[in-house]
C-alpha positions as CSV (number, residue, x, y, z in Angstrom):
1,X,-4.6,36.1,106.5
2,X,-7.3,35.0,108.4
3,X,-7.6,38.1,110.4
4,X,-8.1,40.1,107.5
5,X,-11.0,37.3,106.4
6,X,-12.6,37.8,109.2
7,X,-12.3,41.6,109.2
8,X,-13.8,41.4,105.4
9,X,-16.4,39.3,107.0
10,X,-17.6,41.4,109.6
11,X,-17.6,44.2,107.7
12,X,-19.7,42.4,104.8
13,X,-22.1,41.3,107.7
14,X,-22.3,45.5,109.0
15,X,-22.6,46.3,105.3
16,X,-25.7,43.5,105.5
17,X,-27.4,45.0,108.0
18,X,-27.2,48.5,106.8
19,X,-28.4,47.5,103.8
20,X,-31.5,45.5,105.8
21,X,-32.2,48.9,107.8
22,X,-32.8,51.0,104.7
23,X,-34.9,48.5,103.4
24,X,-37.2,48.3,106.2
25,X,-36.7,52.5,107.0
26,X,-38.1,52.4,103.3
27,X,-41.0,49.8,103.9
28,X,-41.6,52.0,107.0
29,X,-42.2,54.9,104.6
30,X,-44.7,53.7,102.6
31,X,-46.6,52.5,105.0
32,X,-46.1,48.1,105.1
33,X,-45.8,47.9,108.4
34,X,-49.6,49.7,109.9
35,X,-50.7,46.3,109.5
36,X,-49.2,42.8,109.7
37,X,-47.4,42.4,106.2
38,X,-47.6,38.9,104.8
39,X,-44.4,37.2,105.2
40,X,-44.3,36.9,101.2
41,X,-44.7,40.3,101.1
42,X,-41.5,41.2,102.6
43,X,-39.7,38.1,101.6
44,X,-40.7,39.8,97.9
45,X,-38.6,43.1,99.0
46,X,-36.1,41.6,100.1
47,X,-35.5,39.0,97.2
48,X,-35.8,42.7,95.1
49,X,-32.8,44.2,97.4
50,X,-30.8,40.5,96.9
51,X,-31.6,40.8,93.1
52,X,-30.1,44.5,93.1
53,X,-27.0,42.9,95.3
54,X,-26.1,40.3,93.0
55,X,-26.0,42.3,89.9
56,X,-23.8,44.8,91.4
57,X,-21.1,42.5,92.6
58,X,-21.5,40.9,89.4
59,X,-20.8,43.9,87.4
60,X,-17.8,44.6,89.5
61,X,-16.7,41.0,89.3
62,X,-16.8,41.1,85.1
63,X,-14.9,44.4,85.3
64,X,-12.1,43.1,87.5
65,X,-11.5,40.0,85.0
66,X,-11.7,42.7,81.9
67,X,-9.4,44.7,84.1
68,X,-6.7,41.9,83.9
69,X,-6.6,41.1,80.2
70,X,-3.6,42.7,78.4
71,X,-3.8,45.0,75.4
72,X,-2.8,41.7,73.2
73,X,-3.4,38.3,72.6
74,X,-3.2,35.7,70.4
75,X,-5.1,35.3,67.5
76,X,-6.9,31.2,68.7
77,X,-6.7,30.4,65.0
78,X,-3.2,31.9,63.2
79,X,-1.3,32.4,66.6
80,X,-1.0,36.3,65.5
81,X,-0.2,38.5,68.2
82,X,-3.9,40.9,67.8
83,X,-4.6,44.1,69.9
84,X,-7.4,43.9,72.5
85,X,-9.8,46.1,73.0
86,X,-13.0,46.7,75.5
87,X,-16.7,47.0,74.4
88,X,-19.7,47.6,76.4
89,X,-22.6,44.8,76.2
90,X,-25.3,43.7,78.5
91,X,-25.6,40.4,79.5
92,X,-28.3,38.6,81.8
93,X,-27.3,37.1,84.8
94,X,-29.7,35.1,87.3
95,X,-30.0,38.0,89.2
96,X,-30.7,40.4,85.7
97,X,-29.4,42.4,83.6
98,X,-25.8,43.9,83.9
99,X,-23.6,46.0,81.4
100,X,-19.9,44.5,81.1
101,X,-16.8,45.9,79.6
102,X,-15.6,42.9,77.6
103,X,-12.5,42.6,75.9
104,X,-12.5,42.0,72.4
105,X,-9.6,41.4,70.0
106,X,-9.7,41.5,66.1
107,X,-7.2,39.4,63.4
108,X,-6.7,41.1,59.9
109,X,-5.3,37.9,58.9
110,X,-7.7,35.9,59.4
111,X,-10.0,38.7,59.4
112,X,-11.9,37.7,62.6
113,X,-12.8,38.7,65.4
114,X,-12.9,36.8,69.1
115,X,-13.4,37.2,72.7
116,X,-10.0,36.7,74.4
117,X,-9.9,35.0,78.3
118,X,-8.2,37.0,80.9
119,X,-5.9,34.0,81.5
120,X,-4.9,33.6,78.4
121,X,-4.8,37.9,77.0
122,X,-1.2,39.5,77.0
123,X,0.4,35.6,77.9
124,X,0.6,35.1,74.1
125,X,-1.5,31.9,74.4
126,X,-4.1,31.1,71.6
């Protein structure tokens, strides 16, 4: 296990610096570098390319709990067994904006609807 931490690890850390390079190849581009930038300056870009970062892993984070709710749940108020379904909805995170699939189950008896946890989606748990 912890050899393929550390493999994750470096590879996050190569992924990193990659990701660093095209920044400043882009910087290069337009020019922020003929004179000596202001340390905010480029502290800016890279908070921008950070911001970017953290939505995107975000995104993929919400889609892998969405991913393991069940196509039915219980319904947290009659205990009826209710389909679940996905909807798309943007939500704002610290980092911004990010759309989410999230799963969404409806009870015709109580005639409600309700936003199912993974944990508890296709366990039968209210």
């Amino acid at each position: 296990m912890d050899a393929t931490n550390d493999l994750r690890e470096e590879e996050k850390v190569r992924l990193l610096n990659r990701l660093a390079e095209i920044m400043v190849e882009e910087q290069r581009e337009l020019g922020r570098f003929r004179s000596t930038p202001h340390l905010c300056e480029l502290e800016t870009i890279s908070q921008s390319l950070a911001q970017r970062l953290g939505c995107v892993s975000l995104s993929r984070a919400v889609r892998e709990v969405a991913a393991g709710c069940g196509s039915q749940t219980s319904c947290p108020t009659c205990g009826q067994q209710c389909p679940v379904e996905t909807a798309k909805r943007t939500v704002k995170g610290v980092s911004g904006s990010i759309e989410v699939m999230e799963p969404r189950a409806h009870c015709s008896a109580c005639r409600r609807d309700f936003f199912p946890s993974a944990g508890s989606v296709g366990a039968g748990q209210p």
